[in-house]
C-alpha positions in Angstrom: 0.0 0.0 0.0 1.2 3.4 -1.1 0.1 7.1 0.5 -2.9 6.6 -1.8 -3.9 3.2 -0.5 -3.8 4.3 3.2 -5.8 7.7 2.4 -8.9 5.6 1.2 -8.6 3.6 4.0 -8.3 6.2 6.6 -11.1 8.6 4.9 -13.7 4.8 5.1 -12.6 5.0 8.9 -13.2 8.4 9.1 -16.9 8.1 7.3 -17.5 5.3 10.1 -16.9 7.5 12.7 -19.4 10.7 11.5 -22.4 7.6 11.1 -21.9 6.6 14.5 -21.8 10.3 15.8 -24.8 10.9 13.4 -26.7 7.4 14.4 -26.5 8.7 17.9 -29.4 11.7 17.4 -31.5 8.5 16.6 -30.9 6.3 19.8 -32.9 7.4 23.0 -33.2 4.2 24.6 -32.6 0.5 24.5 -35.2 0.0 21.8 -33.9 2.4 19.4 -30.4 1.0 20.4 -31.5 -2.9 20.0 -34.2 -2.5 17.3 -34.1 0.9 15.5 -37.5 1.8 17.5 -39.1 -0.8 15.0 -38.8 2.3 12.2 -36.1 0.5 9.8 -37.1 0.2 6.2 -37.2 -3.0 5.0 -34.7 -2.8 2.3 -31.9 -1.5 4.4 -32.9 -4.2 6.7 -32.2 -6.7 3.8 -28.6 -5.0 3.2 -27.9 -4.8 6.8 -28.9 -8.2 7.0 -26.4 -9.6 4.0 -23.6 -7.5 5.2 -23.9 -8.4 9.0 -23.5 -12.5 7.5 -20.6 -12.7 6.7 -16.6 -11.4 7.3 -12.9 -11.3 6.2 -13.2 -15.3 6.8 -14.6 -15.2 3.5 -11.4 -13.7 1.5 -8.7 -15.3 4.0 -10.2 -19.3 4.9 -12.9 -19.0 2.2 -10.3 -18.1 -0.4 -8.3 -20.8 0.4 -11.2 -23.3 -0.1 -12.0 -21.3 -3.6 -8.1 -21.9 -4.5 -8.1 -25.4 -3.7 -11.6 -26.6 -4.8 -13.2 -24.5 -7.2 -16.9 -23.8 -6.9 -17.3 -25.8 -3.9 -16.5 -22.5 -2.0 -20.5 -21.3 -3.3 -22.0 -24.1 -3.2 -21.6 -25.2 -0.1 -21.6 -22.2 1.4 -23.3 -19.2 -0.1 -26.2 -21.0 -2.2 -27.4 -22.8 1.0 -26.9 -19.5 3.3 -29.5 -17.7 0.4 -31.9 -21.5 0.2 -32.0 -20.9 4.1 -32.9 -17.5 4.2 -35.6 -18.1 1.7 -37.0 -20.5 3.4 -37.1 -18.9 6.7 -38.7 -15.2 4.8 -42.3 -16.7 5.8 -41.8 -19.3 8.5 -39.4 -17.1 10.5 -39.0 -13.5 9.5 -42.9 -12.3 10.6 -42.6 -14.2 13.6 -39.0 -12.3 14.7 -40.2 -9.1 14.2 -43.8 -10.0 15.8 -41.7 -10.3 19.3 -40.8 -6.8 19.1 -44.4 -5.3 17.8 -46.2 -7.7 19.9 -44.7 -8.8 23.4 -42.4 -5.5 23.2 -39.0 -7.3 23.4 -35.5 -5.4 22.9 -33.5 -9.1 23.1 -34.4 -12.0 20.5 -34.0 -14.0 23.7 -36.9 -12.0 26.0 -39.2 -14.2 24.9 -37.9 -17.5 25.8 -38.5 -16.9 29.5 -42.6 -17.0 29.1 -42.1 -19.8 26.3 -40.2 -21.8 28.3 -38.7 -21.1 31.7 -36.3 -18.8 32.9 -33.1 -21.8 33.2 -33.9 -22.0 29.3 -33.1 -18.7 28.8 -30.5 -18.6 30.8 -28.9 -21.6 29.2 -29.5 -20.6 25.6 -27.9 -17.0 26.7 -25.0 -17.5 28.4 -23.7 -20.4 25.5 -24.3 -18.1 22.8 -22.5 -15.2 24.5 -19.7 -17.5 25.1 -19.9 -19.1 21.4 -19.9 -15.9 20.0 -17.0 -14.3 21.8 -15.2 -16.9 20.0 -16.8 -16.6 16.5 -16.1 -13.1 16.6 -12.7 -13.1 17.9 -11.8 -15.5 14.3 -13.4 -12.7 12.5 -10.7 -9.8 14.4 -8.1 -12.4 13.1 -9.2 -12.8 9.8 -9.1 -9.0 9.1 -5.9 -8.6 11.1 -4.2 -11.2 9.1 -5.4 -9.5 5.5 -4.7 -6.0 7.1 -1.1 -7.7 7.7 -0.4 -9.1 4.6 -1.3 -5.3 3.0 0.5 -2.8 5.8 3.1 -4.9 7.2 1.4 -4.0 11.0 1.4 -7.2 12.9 -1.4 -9.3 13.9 -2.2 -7.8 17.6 -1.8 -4.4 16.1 -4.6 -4.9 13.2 -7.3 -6.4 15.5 -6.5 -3.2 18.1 -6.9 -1.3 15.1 -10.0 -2.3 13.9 -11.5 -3.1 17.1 -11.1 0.3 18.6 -12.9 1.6 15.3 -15.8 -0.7 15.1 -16.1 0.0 19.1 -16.8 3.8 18.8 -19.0 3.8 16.0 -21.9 1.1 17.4 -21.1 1.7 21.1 -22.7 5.5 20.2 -24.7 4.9 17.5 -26.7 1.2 18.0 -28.5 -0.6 15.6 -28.7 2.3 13.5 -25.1 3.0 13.3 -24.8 -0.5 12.6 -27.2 -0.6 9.2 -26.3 2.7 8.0 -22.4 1.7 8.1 -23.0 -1.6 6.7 -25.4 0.2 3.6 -22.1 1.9 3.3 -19.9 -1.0 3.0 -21.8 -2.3 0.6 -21.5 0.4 -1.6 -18.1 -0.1 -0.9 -17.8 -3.7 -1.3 -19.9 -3.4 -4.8 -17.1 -1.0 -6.3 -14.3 -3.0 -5.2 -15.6 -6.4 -6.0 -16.5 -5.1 -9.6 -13.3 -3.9 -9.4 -12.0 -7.2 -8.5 -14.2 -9.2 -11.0 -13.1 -6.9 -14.0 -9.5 -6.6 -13.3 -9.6 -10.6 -13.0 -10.7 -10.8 -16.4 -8.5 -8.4 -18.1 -6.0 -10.1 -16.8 -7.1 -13.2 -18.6 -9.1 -13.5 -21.7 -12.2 -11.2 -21.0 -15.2 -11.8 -20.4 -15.1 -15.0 -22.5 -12.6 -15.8 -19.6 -16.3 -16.3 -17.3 -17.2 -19.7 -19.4 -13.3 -20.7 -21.1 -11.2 -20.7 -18.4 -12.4 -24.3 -17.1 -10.6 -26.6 -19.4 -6.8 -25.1 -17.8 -5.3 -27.9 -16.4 -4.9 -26.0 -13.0 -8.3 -25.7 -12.9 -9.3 -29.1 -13.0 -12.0 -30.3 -10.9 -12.8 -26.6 -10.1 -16.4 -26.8 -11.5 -17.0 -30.2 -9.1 -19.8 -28.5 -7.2 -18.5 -31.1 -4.2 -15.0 -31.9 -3.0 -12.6 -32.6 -0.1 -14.4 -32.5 3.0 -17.3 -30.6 1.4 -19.4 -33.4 0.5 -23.0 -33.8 -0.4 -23.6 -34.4 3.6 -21.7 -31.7 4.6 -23.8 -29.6 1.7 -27.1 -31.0 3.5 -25.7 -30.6 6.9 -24.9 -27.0 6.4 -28.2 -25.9 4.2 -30.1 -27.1 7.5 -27.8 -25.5 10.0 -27.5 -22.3 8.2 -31.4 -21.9 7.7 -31.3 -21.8 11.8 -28.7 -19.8 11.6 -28.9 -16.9 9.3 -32.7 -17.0 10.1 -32.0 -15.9 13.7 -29.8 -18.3 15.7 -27.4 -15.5 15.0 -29.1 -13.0 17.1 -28.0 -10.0 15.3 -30.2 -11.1 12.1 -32.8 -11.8 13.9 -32.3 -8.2 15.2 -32.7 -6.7 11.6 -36.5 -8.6 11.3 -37.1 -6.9 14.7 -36.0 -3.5 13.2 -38.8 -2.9 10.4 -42.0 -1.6 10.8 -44.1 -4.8 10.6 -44.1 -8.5 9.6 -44.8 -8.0 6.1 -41.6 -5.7 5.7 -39.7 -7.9 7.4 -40.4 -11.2 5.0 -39.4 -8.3 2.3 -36.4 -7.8 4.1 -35.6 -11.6 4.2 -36.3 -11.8 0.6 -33.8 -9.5 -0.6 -30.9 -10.7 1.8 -31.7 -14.3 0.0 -31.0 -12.9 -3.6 -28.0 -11.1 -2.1 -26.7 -13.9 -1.6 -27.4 -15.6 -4.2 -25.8 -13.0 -6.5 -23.5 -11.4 -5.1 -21.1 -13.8 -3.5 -20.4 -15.6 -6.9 -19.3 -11.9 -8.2 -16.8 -12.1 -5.5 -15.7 -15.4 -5.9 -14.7 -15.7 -9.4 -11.4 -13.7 -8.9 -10.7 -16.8 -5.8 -11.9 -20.2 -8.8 -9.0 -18.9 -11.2 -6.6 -17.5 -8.5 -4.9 -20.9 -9.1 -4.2 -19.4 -12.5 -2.7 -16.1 -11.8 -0.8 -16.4 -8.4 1.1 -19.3 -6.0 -0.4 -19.1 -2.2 2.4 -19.3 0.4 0.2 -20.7 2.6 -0.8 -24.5 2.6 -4.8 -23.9 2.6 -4.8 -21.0 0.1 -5.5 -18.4 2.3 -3.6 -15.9 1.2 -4.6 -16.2 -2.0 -6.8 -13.2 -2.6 -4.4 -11.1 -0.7 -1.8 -11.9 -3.3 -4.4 -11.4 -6.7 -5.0 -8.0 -5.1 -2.0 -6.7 -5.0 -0.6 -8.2 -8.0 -3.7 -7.0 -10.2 -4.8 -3.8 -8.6 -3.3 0.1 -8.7 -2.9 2.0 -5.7 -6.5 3.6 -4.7 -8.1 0.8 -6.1 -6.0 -1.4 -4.0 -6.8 0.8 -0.9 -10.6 0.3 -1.6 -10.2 -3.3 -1.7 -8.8 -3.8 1.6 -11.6 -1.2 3.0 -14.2 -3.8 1.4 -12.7 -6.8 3.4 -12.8 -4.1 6.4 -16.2 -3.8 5.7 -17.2 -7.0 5.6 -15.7 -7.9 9.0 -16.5 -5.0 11.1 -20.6 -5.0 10.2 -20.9 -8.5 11.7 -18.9 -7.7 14.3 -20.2 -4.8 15.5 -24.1 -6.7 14.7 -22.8 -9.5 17.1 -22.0 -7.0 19.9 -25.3 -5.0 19.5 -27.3 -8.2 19.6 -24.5 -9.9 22.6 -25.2 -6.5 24.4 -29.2 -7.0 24.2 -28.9 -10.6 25.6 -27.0 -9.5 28.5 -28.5 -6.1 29.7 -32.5 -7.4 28.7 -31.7 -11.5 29.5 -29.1 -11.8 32.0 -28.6 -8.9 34.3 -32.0 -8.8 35.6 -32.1 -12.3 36.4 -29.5 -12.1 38.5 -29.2 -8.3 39.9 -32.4 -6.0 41.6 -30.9 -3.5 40.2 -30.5 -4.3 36.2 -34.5 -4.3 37.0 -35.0 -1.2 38.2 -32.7 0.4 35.5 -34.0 3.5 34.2 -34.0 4.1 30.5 -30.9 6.2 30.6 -28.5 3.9 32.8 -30.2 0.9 30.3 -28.3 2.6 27.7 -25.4 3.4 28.9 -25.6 -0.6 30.7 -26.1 -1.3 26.6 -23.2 0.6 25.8 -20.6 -0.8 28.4 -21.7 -4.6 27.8 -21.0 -3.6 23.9 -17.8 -2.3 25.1 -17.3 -5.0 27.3 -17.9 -7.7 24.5 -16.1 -6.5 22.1 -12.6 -6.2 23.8 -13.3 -10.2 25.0 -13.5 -10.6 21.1 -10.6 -9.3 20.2 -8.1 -10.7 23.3 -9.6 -14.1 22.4 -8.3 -13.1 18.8 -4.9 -13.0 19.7 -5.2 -16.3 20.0 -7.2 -17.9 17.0 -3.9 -19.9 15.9 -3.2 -21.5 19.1 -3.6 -25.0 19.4 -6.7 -25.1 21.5 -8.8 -23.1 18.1 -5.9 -24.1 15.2 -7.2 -21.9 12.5 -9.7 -19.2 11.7 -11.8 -21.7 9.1 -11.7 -24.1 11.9 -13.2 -22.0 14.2 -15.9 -20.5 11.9 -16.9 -23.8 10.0 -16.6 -26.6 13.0 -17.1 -24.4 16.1 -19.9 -21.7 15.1 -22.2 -24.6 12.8 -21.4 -27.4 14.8 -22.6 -25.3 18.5 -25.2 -23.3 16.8 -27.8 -26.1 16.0 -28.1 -26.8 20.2 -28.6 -23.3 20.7 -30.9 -22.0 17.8 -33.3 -24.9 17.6 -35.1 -24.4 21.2 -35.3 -20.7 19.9 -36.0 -21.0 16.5 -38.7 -23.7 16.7 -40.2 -22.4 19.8 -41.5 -19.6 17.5 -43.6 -22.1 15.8 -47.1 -23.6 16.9 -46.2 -26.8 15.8 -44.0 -27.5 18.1 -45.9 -26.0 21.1 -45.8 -29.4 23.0 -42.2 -28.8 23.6 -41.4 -27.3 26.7 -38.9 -26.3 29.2 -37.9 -30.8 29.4 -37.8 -30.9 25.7 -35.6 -27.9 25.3 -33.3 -28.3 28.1 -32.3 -31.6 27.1 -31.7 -30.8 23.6 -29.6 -28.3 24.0 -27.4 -30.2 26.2 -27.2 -33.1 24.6 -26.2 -31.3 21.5 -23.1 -29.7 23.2 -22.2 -33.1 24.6 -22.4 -34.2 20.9 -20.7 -31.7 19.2 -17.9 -32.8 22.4 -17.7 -36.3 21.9 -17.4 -35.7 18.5 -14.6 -33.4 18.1 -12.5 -35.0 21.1 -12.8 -38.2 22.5 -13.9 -40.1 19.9 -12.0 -38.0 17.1 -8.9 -38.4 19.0 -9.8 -42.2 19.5 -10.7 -42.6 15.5 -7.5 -43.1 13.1 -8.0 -40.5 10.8 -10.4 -38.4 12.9 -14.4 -37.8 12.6 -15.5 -36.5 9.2 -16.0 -32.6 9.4 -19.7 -33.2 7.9 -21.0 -35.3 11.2 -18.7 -33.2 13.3 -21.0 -30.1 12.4 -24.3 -32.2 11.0 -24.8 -35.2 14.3 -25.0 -31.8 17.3 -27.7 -30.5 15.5 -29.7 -33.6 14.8 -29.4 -34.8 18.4 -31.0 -31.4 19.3 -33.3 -31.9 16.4 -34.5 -35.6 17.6 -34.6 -34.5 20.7 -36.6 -31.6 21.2 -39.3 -33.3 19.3 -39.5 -36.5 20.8 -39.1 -35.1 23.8 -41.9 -32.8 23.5 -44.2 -35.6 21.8 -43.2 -37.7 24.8 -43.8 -35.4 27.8 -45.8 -32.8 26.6 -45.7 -29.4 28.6 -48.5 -27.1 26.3 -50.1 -24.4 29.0 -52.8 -22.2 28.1 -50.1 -19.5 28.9 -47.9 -20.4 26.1 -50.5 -21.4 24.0 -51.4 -17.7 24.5 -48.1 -16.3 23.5 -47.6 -18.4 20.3 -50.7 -17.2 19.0 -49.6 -13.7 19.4 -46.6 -14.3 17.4 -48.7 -16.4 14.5 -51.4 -14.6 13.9 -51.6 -13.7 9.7 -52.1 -10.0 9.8 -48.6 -7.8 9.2 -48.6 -6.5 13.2 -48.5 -3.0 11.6 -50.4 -1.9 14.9 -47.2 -2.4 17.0 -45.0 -0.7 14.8 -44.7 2.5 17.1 -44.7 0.0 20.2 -42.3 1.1 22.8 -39.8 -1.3 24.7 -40.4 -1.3 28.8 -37.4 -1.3 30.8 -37.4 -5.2 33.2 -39.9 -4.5 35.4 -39.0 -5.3 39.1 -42.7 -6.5 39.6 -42.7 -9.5 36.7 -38.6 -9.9 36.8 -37.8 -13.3 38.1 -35.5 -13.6 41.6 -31.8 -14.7 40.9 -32.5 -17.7 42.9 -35.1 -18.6 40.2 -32.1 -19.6 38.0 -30.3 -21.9 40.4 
């Protein structure tokens, strides 16, 4: 990077900043911080949505896979991330944002304490938090690697670097900070990835490059829509953990349903995040297919890959917008995570455990809101520093193995609880599923990998957690049914077929002392 480079990316810092400054006009209390106030429109609730999926991961341990297997990279990873989110647009999307206009929750998690119990929520809280400390930490690493590769600075310094930034813009500015920047970095990201595709194929043959370069002999077996360890299975496993997933077991995208006005907008808002990507991801990922052809990784798995065709292909500015799209990428589902981690822990944990968090008024609830962002996101980043020890190994190990394998245990009691269907299943059904899924995904990965010449397959490392929980929460529930005419109550609020425009305007209570549970409740 040259003095041109670094001015690009210090003016996209810079524009960071004044949103966050600007976003925090908008943000009078925890439900404009969580939810937006329930105002966002629905189409900048579909960007923010796309953006706040995925990271850096995808041009440092994505690229690798793109390098070494072709297509594989989309279609076992994008293509069933965009099936998922179609699928959940009707069955899921309404029913998120119904929680906020109806039962006037700031948390995705608020709710689980009337449909279940409050040990549920606890449980499902406090193993997500912990989860996605983790998850986001590889996502620090990721861009502190690529900002390493580009600036020389070392791997501490990058994630200090971008940390700090991403901290001061959604610390101030909330969830509106946080879709306003990430509109932004798609701009971004659409100029530099064009940039990208096009300087890929000028490079080559032109556009006839898009359906001639397959028969290189370096590109052989790139079109094999499965390979390696992404088999058919693991293509299954992940189309079903990633429609729990990117439908809300992330909590920061069930946060952007939450955000618009009504249901209806918020299957809109679903809709277009699902032909995001669809689309856009293959753009991106063409340059990665035919890196093979144009550069040499220095890295075993490929990851540096991209980092190489970047600078090899692009002029300075150009170069400098580049690394600002990879930037951009990481730091809106970062900072997403934090605002939805921060929710969890002001509106789910504190009160069950502190008088006080209940009697917060709405100013110390923000500034609570604000610390436990704070808080969050420097846990993130110190357990960064440590993404390549041996106890993680790798950034794509910790993204692929540890985020799909734990997230089916924690997102199915949540997910399907939204769902009438599945009303039988109680506080019994969902317990047990959830740990029993973490036991799996346990035994899995250590005993009996360690005790298996060759190790367990990555596909039932991530696939056999989820379908314990699966199996379990509905056998369980068909078994020792625990339906109350309480919670049969509550599901039909969240069901019923009209939009919910009434609640649009609905404001979020602070936990009230009177209906707050006792700390001993949880023990």
């Amino acid at each position: 990077m040259n003095s041109l480079d670094w001015v690009v990316l210090i003016a996209y810092f810079g524009v960071m900043l004044a949103i966050g400054l600007w976003s925090h006009k908008r943000v009078d209390d925890v439900g404009d911080y969580f939810t937006a106030g329930g105002k966002m429109p629905w189409w900048l609730s579909g960007i923010s949505h796309h953006m706040s999926g995925y990271s850096a991961v995808m041009f440092t341990g994505y690229a690798g896979i793109a390098y070494t297997y072709g297509v594989t990279s989309y279609v076992t990873w994008s293509l069933p991330i965009a099936i998922g989110i179609g699928i959940g647009a009707k069955l899921f999307a309404p029913r998120l944002n119904r929680l906020r206009s109806r039962l006037h929750v700031a948390s995705p998690l608020e709710y689980l304490k009337n449909r279940y119990n409050l040990p549920t929520q606890q449980a499902l809280a406090w193993s997500g938090v912990l989860l996605k400390i983790v998850d986001v930490g590889a996502k620090w690493a990721a861009i502190a690697t690529l900002l390493s590769v580009f600036t020389g600075v070392t791997i501490t310094q990058g994630i200090i670097i971008t940390g700090a930034i991403t901290a001061v813009y959604c610390t101030v500015g909330g969830l509106w900070a946080d879709a306003l920047t990430e509109l932004g970095q798609f701009v971004i990201q659409l100029i530099a990835g064009l940039a990208m595709l096009i300087a890929t194929l000028n490079k080559l043959d032109g556009v006839s490059t898009l359906w001639n370069v397959w028969d290189e002999p370096a590109l052989k077996h790139h079109t094999d829509p499965v390979a390696g360890p992404y088999t058919t299975v693991f293509l299954l496993a992940y189309l079903f953990i990633k429609t729990f997933e990117y439908n809300g077991g992330m909590w920061n995208q069930a946060q952007r349903y939450m955000a618009t006005r009504n249901a209806r907008e918020a299957t809109r808002s679903a809709r277009l995040s699902a032909v995001l990507w669809l689309v856009w991801p293959a753009v991106l990922f063409f340059p990665m297919w035919v890196s093979p052809l144009l550069v040499h990784a220095k890295k075993p798995d490929g990851s540096d890959s991209y980092g190489l065709m970047v600078e090899q292909l692009l002029p300075h500015g150009l170069l400098g917008l580049v690394v600002v799209g990879f930037f951009s990428h990481t730091m809106a589902m970062c900072s997403s995570d934090a605002n939805a981690i921060a929710a969890v822990v002001t509106r789910d944990i504190a009160p069950a455990f502190s008088r006080t968090a209940r009697e917060w008024t709405a100013r110390v609830g923000l500034i609570a809101a604000r610390l436990t962002t704070l808080t969050f996101l420097g846990l993130s980043m110190a357990v960064a520093t440590q993404v390549n020890s041996p106890t993680f190994k790798d950034i794509i190990t910790v993204v692929i193995k540890w985020v799909a394998g734990l997230m089916g245990p924690i997102a199915i009691p949540f997910m399907l609880g939204l769902l009438p269907r599945f009303r039988k299943s109680g506080p019994t059904a969902a317990l047990t599923s959830w740990a029993l899924g973490l036991f799996a995904f346990y035994l899995l990965n250590y005993p009996i990998n360690d005790a298996i010449s060759g190790g367990v397959k990555l596909q039932y490392q991530i696939s056999v957690p989820l379908a314990v929980s699966l199996v379990l929460y509905i056998v369980i529930g068909w078994i020792k049914p625990e339906d109350t005419p309480e919670r049969d109550a509550l599901l039909a609020k969240i069901n019923s077929d009209d939009d919910g425009s009434a609640g649009a305007e609905a404001l979020i209570p602070e936990p009230a002392a009177e209906s707050a549970p006792t700390a001993s409740a949880v023990e």
